[in-house]
SETORVEX-217961 format. One record per residue: x negated, y, z negated of N, C-alpha, C in turn. Coordinates in steps of 0.02 Angstrom, whole numbers, padded with zeros to 5 digits, always signed. Layout:
N
XYZXYZXYZ/...
This chain:
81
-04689+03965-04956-04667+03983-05022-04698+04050-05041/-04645+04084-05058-04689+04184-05084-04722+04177-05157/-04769+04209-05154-04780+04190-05239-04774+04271-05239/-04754+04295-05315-04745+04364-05346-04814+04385-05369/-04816+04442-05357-04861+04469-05355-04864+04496-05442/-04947+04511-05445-04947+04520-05537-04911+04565-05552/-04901+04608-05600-04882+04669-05632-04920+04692-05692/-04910+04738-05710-04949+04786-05757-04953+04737-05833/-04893+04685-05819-04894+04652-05888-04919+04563-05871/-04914+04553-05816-04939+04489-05815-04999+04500-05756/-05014+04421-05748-05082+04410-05701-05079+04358-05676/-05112+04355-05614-05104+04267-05587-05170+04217-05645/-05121+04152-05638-05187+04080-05668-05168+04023-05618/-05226+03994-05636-05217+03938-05588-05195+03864-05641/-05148+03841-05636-05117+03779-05673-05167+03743-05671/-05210+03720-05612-05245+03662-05621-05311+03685-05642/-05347+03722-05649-05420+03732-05677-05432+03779-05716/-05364+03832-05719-05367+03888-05789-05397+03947-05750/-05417+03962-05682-05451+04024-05660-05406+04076-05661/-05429+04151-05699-05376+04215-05687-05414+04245-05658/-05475+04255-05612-05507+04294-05581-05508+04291-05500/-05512+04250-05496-05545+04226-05394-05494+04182-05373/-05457+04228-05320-05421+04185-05270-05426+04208-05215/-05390+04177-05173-05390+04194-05078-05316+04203-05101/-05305+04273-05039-05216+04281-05048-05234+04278-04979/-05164+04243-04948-05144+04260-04873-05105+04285-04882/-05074+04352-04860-05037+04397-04829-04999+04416-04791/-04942+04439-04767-04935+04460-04705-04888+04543-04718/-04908+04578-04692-04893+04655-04721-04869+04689-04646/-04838+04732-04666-04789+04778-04602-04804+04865-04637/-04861+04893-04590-04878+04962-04615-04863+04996-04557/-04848+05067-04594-04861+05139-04523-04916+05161-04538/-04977+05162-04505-05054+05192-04514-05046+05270-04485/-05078+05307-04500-05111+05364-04474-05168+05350-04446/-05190+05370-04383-05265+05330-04368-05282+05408-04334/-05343+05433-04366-05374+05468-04335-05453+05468-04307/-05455+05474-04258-05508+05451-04222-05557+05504-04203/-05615+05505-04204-05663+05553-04205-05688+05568-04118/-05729+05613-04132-05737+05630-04034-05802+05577-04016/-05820+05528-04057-05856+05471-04034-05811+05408-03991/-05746+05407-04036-05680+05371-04043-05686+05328-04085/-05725+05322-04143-05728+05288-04196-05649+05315-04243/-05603+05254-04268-05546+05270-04303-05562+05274-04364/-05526+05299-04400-05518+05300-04475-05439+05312-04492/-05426+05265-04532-05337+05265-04566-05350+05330-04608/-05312+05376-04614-05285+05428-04676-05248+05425-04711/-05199+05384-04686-05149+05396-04708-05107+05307-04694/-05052+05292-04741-05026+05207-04722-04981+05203-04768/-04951+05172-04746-04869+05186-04784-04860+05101-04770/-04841+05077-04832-04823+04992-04824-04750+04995-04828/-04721+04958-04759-04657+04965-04764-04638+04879-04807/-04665+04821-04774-04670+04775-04817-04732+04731-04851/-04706+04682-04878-04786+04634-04880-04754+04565-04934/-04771+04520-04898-04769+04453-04935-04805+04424-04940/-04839+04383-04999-04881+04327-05018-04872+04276-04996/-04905+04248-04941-04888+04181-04921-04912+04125-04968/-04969+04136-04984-05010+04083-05006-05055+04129-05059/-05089+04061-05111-05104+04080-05148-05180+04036-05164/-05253+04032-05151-05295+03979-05169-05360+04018-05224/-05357+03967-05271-05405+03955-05320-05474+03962-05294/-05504+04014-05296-05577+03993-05284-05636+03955-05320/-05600+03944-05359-05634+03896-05420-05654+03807-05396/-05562+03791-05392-05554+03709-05384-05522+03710-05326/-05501+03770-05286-05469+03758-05223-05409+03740-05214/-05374+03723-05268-05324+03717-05261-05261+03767-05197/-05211+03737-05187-05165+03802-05146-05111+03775-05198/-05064+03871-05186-05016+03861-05195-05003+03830-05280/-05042+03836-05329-05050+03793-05382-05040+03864-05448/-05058+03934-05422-05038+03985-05472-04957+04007-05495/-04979+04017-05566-04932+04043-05580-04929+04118-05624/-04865+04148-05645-04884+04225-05676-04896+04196-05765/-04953+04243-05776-04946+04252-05861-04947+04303-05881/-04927+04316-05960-04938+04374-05964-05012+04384-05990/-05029+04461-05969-05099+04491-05979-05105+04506-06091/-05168+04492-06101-05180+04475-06150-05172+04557-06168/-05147+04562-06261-05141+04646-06268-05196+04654-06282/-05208+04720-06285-05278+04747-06282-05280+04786-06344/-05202+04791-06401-05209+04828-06453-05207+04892-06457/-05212+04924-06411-05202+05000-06411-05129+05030-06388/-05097+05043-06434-05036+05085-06427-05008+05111-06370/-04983+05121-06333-04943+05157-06258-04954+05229-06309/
């Protein structure tokens, strides 16, 4: 099951224990890296371009729950755009 990822107006919670801070995301992502490698041959990315990425999973680090978040919206903060 994909879960949606937050946005600028909402945030993940967890239904069963109320956590909006600490979770485990599993992932699975499809990038083009730039890898440049030094004359030791140690790499370093520069550059990465995400062609995709889906949320597999979603766990509470709180109560552990999986799979148990859902989106809310982010509380206003009162200051005007």
């Amino acid at each position: 099951m994909a879960v949606p990822l937050p946005t600028a107006q909402t945030r993940w919670r967890c239904t069963l224990c109320g956590n909006l801070t600490r979770f485990d995301v599993t992932r699975s992502t499809r990038a083009v890296e730039y890898v440049h490698l030094d004359l030791a041959g140690e790499p370093r990315v520069e550059e990465r371009e995400v062609l995709s990425e889906t949320i597999e999973s979603v766990r509470c680090r709180w109560c552990n729950a999986v799979d148990q978040v859902e989106l809310v919206d982010r509380p206003s903060t009162g200051q005007s755009a």
